[in-house]
N, C-alpha and C positions, 0 to 999 in steps of 0.2 A: 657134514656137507656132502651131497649130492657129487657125484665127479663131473659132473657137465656141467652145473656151478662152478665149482673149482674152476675150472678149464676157463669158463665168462669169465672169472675173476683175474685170473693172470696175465689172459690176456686183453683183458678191456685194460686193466692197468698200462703193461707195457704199451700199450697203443697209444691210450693218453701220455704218458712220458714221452715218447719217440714223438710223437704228433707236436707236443707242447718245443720241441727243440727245432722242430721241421720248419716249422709256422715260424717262430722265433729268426731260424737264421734266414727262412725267404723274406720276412717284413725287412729283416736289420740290412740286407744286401741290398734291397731296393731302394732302401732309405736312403742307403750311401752312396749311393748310383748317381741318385736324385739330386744329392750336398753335396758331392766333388767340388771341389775349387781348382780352377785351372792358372788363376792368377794368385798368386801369394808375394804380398808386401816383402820386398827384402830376402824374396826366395826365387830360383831359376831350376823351375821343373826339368827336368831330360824331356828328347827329343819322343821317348816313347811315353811319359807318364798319360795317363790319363785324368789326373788331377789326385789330391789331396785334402784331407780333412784331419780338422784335430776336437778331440772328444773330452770330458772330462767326466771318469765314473772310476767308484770304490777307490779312491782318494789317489787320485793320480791321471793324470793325461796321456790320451794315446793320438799317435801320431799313425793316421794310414794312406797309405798312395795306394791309386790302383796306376798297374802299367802293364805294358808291353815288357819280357826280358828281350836284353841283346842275345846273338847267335851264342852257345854254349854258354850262358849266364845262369847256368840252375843252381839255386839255394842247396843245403844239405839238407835239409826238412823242409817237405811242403805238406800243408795241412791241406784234407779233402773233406769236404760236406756232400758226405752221400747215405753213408748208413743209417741216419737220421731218417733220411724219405724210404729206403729200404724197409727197416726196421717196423716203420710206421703202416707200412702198405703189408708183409708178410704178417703184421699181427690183427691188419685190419681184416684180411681173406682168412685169418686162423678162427674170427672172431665170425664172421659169415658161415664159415663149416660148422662152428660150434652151435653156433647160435639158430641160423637160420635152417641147413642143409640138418643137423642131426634132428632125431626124434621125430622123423615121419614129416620134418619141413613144417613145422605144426606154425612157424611165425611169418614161414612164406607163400602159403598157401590160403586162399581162404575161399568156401565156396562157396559163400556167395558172389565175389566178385567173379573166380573164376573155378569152375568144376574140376580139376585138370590133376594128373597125378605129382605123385610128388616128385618122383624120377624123373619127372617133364619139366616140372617147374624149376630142378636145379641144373638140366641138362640147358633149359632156356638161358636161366642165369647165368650160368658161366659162359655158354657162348656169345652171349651178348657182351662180355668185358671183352673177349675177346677180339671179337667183329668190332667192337666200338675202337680199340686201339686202330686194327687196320685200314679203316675206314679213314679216323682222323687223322692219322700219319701219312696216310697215300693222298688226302688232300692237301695238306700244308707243304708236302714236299713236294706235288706236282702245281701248289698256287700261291705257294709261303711267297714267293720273293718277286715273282709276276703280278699276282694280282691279291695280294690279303684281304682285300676287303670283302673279295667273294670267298676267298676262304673263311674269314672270319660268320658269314651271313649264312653261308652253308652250314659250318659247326655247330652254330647257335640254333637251329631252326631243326638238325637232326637232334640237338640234346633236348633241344623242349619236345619234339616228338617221340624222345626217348620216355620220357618223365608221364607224356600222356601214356604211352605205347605199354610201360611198367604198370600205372594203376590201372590197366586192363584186364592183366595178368595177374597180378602179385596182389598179396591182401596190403593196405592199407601202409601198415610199416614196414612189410618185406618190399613196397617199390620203391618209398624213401632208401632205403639202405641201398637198395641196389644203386639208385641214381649216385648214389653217395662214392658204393664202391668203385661204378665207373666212372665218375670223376677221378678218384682217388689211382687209378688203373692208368690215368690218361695221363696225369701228371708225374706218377713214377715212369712212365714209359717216357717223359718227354726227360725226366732227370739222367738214365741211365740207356736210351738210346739215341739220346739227343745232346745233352748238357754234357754228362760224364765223356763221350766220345770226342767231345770239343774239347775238354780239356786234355786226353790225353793225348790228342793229335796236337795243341800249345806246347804240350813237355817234349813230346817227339820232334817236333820244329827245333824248338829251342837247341833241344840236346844234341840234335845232327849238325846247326848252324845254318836250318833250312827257316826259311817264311811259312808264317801258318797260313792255309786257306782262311780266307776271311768270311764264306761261306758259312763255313760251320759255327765260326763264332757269329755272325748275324743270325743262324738257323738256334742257335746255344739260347741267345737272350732273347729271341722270341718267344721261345717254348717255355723261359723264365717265366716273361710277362703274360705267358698263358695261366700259368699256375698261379701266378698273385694273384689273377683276378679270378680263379675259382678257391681260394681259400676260403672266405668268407660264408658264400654257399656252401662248402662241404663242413664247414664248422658248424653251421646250423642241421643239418643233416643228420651228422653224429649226436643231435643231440635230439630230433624230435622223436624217437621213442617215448619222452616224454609228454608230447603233447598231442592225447589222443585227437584232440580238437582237429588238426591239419591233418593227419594220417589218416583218421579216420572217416573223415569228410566226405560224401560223396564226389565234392568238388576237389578232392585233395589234390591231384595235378596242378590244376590252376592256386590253389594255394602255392605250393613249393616253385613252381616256374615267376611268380610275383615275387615272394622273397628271396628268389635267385637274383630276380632282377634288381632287388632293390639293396641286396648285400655285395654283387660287384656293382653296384653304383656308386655303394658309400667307399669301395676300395678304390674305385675308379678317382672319386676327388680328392681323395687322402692319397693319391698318386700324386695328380697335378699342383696338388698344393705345395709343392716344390720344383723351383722354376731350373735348379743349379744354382751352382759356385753358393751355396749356399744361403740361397735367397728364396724367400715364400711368393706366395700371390698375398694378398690383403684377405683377412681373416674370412670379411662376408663373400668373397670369390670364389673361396673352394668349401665352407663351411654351409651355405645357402643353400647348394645343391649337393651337399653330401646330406641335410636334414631330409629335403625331397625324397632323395634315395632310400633312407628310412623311415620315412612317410609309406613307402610302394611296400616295403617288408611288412610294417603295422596294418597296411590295408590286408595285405593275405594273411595276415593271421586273426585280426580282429572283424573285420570287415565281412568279406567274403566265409570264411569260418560260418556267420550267421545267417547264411542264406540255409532254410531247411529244406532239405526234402519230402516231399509230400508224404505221407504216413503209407503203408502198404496198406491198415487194417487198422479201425479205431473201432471201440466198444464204449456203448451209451449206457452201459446198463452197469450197476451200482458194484464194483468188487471187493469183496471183504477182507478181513485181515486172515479167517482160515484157507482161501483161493491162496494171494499170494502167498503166506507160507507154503503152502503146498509147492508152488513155481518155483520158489526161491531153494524147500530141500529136494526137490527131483533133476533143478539144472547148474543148480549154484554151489550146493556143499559140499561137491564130489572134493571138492578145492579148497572152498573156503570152508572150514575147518579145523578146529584143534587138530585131527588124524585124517586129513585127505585120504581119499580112497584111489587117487589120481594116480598111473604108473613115472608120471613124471615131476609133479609136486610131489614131495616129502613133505615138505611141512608151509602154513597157508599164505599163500601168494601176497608179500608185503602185509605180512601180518592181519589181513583182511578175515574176521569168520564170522559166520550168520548161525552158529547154534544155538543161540539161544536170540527169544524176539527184541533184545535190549540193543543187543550187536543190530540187527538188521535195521532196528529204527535209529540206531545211531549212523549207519553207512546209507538211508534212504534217497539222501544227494545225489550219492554216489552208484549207485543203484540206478538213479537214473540218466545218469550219463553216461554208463557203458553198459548198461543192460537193455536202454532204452533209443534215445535218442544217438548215441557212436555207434550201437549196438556190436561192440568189441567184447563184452563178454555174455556169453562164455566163449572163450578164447576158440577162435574159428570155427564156435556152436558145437563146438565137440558133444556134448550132451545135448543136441538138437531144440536147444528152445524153438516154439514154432512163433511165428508174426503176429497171430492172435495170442500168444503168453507174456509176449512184449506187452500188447496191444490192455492186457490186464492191468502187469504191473504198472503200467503209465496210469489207466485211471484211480488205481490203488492209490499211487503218490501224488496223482493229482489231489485225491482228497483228502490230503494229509498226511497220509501213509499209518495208516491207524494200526493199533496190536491187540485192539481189545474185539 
């Protein structure tokens, strides 16, 4: 195995574990926010609790109070959920250098959306996680508790212009990722200069026999409720590498900003759908408009997805099965191949190879979905297919895609 392989492999793993525990404890803490019980039958909460819940899992009941401690009331163990969002965000930027920043930036670059070198493209990208942190901390902190709702309208309207601003730049799944990253950048800054700070200025309260600012903890669950409701969109995120369809789209922006919308929408009512003290709305209340919400995701992937772009270059005239071979071993086999000739494939890109005409008439589908119509391979045209070679193989496989 390749060592930049390796590298993707250890860390896209640890990223999914960390991610899978992140995700995990933000749904399970909001949940429980949401189910507090303030009144308990036969029970008299303290002056500080903030209610209670009882749970039944792996064959036994758990009993939890959230509260307030009295002045010097600190436990001998307190447990912290932070390493989790750490872990997950250090292997997701390990996972960006490997992936995108090494080897000439080959997945963040792409020229035909944008010509631009590759020391540009990753000098853009990092400073944009950066400027995106400063930007949306120095709004929330100068509108967080005055006025959110322009803060909120603000944030929203810089990240969709972020998402447009990146598929300007970035090829196709280097702007996805990045939106991803800076999401992903947002919400660890809002854990550990935001969340983590609150609580260890609760312990310092506590342990002096001082009152916490209330401040920070209002400023702490805000910044929670920001990351609930970006989880849902950076989970789909992480995973469209998979689907050349939206990445590769000329509309690809307006895809990912619809299924942004439509993935905090369905978090949005799977929020309200819990009223407290452990009581719901009625099923079609919050289930009705959480379908809606993924209704607006379906529409950006299936919907819009379909709208094509005008051809740059069609050909009328008849192309035979010696043409496209020809196209197919001058831009396509450097890669796909038993023995790529590629300095960065070793061996053929998900098993894909055209050396012989049985392979290429069995991948002709596929052929024309990323050679033709995505036209994502050859991977940012590195072997320069021209418009008119495209413009071949489509009538090739329009006619069947014949080998004789």
């Amino acid at each position: 195995m390749h060592g930049n392989e390796l590298l993707d492999v250890i860390f896209r793993w640890a990223h999914l574990i960390a991610g899978i525990m992140w995700v995990g404890n933000s749904m399970l803490f909001n949940w429980l926010d949401r189910n507090l019980e303030k009144k308990l039958r036969g029970q008299d909460l303290s002056r500080l609790s903030q209610g209670k819940i009882f749970m039944v899992h792996s064959g036994a009941f758990y009993d939890v109070e959230k509260k307030l401690l009295e002045p010097g009331e600190m436990p001998d163990t307190m447990h912290w959920f932070k390493w989790q969002n750490g872990i997950t965000w250090l292997t997701g930027i390990a996972l960006l250098v490997v992936v995108y920043y090494m080897n000439g930036a080959a997945f963040l670059v792409d020229p035909r959306v944008a010509d631009i070198d590759p020391k540009v493209a990753i000098a853009l990208s990092a400073t944009a996680l950066l400027t995106a942190w400063i930007v949306y901390d120095g709004m929330w902190r100068l509108w967080g508790e005055s006025n959110p709702r322009k803060a909120t309208i603000a944030s929203i309207v810089l990240l969709f212009g972020s998402v447009f601003a990146f598929a300007q730049v970035f090829s196709g799944r280097g702007a996805y990722i990045q939106v991803g990253v800076l999401m992903g950048t947002l919400m660890t800054g809002n854990v550990w200069m935001c969340i983590v700070p609150s609580q260890r200025e609760l312990i310092a309260a506590t342990t002096s026999g001082r009152d916490q600012d209330p401040t920070l903890s209002i400023r702490a669950k805000q910044r929670s409720i920001h990351n609930n409701y970006m989880t849902f969109p950076l989970l789909f995120v992480m995973l469209s590498n998979h689907f050349g369809g939206a990445t590769s789209h000329h509309l690809n922006w307006l895809i990912l900003i619809l299924v942004m919308i439509g993935g905090a929408g369905i978090r949005h009512f799977m929020n309200i759908r819990y009223r407290g003290e452990g009581k719901q709305l009625p099923t079609f209340a919050w289930l009705a408009p959480a379908i809606a919400s993924a209704a607006i995701a379906v529409a950006g992937l299936m919907v819009v997805s379909r709208i094509e772009a005008k051809p740059r270059v069609r050909v009328d005239y008849e192309v035979k099965w010696a043409r496209a071979q020809e196209i197919i071993g001058a831009r396509c086999v450097r890669c796909h191949s038993a023995h790529p000739a590629d300095d960065v494939y070793r061996s053929p890109p998900n098993n894909v190879m055209f050396d012989t005409p049985q392979q290429i008439e069995t991948m002709a589908a596929r052929i024309k979905v990323r050679a033709v119509d995505l036209e994502t391979m050859p991977l940012n045209n590195q072997t320069q297919m021209t418009d008119v070679e495209r413009a071949e193989l489509d009538a090739w496989l329009r006619a069947g895609a014949p080998i004789k």
